[in-house]
C-alpha positions in Angstrom: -20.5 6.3 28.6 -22.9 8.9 26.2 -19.8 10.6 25.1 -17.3 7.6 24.5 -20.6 6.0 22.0 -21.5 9.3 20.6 -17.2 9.6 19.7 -18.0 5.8 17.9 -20.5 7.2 16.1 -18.5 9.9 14.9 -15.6 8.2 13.8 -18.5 6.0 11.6 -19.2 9.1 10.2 -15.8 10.4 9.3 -14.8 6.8 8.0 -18.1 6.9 5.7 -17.4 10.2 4.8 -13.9 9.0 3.1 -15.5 6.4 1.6 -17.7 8.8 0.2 -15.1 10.8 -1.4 -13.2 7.8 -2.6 -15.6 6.6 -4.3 -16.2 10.1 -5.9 -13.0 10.6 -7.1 -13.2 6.9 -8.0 -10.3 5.8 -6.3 -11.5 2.3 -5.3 -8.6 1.0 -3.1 -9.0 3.6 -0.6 -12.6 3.2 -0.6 -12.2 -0.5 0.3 -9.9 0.8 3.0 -11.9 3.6 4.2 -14.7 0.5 4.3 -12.3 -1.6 6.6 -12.0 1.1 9.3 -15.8 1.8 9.0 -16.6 -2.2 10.0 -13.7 -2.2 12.8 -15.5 0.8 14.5 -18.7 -0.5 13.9 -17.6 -3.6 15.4 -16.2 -1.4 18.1 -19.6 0.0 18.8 -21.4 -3.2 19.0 -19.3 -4.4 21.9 -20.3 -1.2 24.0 -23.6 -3.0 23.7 -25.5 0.2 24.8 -28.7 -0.6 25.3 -31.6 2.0 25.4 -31.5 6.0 25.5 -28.0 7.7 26.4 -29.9 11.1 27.0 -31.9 13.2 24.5 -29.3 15.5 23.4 -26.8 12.4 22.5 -29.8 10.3 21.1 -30.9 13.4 18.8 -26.9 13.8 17.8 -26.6 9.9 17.1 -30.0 10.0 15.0 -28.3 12.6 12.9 -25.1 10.9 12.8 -27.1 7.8 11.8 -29.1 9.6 8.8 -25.7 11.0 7.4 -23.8 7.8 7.3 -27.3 6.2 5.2 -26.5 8.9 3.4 -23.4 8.5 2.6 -23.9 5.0 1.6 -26.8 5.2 -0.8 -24.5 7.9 -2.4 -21.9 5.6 -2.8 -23.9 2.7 -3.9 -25.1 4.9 -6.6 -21.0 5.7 -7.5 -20.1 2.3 -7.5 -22.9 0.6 -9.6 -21.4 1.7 -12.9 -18.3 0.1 -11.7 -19.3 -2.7 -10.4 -21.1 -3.4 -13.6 -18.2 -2.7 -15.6 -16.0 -5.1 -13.5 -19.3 -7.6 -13.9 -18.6 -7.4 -17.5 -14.9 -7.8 -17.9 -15.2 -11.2 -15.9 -18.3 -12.3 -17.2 -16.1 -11.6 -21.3 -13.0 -13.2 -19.6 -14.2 -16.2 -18.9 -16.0 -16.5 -22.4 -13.3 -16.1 -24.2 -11.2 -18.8 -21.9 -13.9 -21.1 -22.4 -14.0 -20.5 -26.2 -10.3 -21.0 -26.6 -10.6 -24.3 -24.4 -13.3 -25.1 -27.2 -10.9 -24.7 -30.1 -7.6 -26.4 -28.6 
């Protein structure tokens, strides 16, 4: 069972990791794709429901794996701030200027 949840935790890693360089190259569909896979392995972890050590060579490696993929996502939230206030923006002038021309008609 150690090795099957330590590969889970790997493939978080590697599915974080291309978010991670989706989001650096800016290319935001495959980051939202990369994301998808991420939550289906997560949710693919939680049903192995492992409960309490696995060994201290496979805890010490998930640890690690653990500390990468927060990471990984603090990086990325720092990438995708800009653009997320961007896109905030957009809507936020789109919807002014609807409601000013439902003003004037």
């Amino acid at each position: 069972m150690g090795a099957e949840v330590l590969n889970l935790y790997e493939s978080i890693a590697d599915a974080s990791a291309r978010m991670l360089a989706a989001a650096r190259r800016g290319d935001w569909d495959a980051l939202i794709e990369a994301e998808k896979e991420c939550a289906r392995r997560v949710e693919r972890l939680k049903a192995q429901r492992v409960d309490g050590p696995l060994g201290d060579e496979i805890d010490r490696r998930r640890r690690d794996i653990i500390l990468t993929v927060l990471e990984h996502d603090a990086e990325i939230r720092e990438l995708t701030q800009p653009w997320m206030a961007r896109l905030e923006w957009l809507l936020n002038a789109a919807a002014a200027g609807r409601r000013v021309e439902q003003a004037y008609r």
